[in-house]
C-alpha positions in Angstrom: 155.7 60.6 151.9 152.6 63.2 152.3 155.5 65.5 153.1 157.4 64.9 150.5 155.0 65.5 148.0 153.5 68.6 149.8 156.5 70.0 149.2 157.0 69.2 146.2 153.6 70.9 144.9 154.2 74.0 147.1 157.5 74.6 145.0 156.0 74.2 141.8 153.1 76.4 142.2 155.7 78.9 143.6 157.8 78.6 140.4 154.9 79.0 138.4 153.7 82.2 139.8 153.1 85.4 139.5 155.9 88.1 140.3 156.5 87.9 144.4 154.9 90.5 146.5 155.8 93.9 146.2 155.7 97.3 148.4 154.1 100.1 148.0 156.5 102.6 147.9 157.1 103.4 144.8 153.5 102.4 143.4 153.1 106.2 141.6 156.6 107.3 141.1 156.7 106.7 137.3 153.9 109.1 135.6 151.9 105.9 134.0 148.3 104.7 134.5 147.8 102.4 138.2 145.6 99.4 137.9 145.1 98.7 141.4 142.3 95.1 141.5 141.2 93.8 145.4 140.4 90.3 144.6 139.7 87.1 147.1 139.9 83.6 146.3 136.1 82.9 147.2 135.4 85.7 145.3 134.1 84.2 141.9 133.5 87.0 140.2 137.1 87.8 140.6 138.0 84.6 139.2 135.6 85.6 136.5 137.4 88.9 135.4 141.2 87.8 136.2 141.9 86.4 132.7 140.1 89.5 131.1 142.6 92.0 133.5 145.3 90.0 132.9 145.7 90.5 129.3 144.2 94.2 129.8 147.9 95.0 131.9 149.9 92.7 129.3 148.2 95.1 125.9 148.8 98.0 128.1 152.1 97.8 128.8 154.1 100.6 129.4 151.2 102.6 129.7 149.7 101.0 133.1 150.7 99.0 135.9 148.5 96.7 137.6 148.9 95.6 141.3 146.5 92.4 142.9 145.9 93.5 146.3 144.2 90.6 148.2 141.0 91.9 150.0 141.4 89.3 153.3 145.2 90.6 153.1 146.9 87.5 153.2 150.9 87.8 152.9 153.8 85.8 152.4 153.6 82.3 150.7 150.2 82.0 150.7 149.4 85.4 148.9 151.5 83.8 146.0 149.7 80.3 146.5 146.2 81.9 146.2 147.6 84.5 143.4 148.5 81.3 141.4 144.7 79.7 142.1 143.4 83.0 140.2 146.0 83.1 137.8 147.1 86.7 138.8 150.0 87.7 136.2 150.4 91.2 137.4 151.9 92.7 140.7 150.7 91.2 143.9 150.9 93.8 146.6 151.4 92.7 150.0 150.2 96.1 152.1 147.0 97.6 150.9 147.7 100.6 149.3 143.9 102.3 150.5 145.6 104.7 153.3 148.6 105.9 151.6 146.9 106.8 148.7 144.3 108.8 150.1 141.2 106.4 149.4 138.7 104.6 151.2 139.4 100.8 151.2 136.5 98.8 149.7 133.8 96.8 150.9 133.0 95.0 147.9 135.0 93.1 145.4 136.1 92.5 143.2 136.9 96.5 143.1 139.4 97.9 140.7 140.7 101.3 140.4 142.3 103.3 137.9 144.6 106.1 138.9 146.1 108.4 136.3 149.1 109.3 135.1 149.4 112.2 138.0 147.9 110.1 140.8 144.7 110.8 140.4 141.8 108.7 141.3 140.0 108.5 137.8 137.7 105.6 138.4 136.1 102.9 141.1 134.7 100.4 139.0 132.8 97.5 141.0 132.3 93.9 139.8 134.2 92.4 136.9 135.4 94.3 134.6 136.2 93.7 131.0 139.1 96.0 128.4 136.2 97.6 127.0 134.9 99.3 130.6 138.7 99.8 131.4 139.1 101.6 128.3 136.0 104.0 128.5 136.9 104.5 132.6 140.8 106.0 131.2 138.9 108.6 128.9 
């Protein structure tokens, strides 16, 4: 029966989630504004800023992407499992970006990053963040 309902819940919270993991590959291909938030479930400032993020990427898009990348790198099922704890509604990422885009990975979190529309680092922005910082860090 505990089975059963295990999973049960598992496959809700899957259906319920955010976008499934993605690659990094293609992360600067299309000229826009990168978003890029390292976030942990034991983090609670990151569960402090996630609803403010979230609806910074949904009012910005087209303009920006954001991508979740999860700072203790957890992959498969139970990147989306802890994605769905935080509420992530943007990109989860399942490799951390850090080395193939040149940067440094970082040591404290939550840590977002804004990368310009030519790939360019434009801003390392520690702690929570609200649409207001994001905003002035894109000038």
């Amino acid at each position: 029966m505990k089975l059963g309902l295990t999973i049960i819940l598992t496959a809700l919270l899957v259906s319920c989630s955010p976008p499934p993991p993605a690659g990094t590959g293609q992360l600067l291909e299309n000229g826009r504004w990168k978003l890029i938030n390292y976030w942990a479930t034991w983090c609670n400032p990151c569960r402090e800023e996630m609803p403010e993020l979230n609806a910074f990427v949904h009012e910005q898009r087209g303009q920006l992407d954001g991508y979740a990348v999860n700072f203790d790198g957890v992959t498969g099922t139970e990147l989306v499992v802890q994605a769905t704890d935080l509420n992530i509604e943007f990109t989860l990422l399942e490799d951390d970006p850090a080395a193939e885009l040149g940067y440094a990975r970082p040591s404290v979190l939550p840590t977002t990053l804004l990368i310009d529309p030519a790939g360019e680092i434009r801003a390392r922005l520690l702690g929570p963040q609200t649409a207001a910082s994001l905003l002035e860090a894109m000038k």
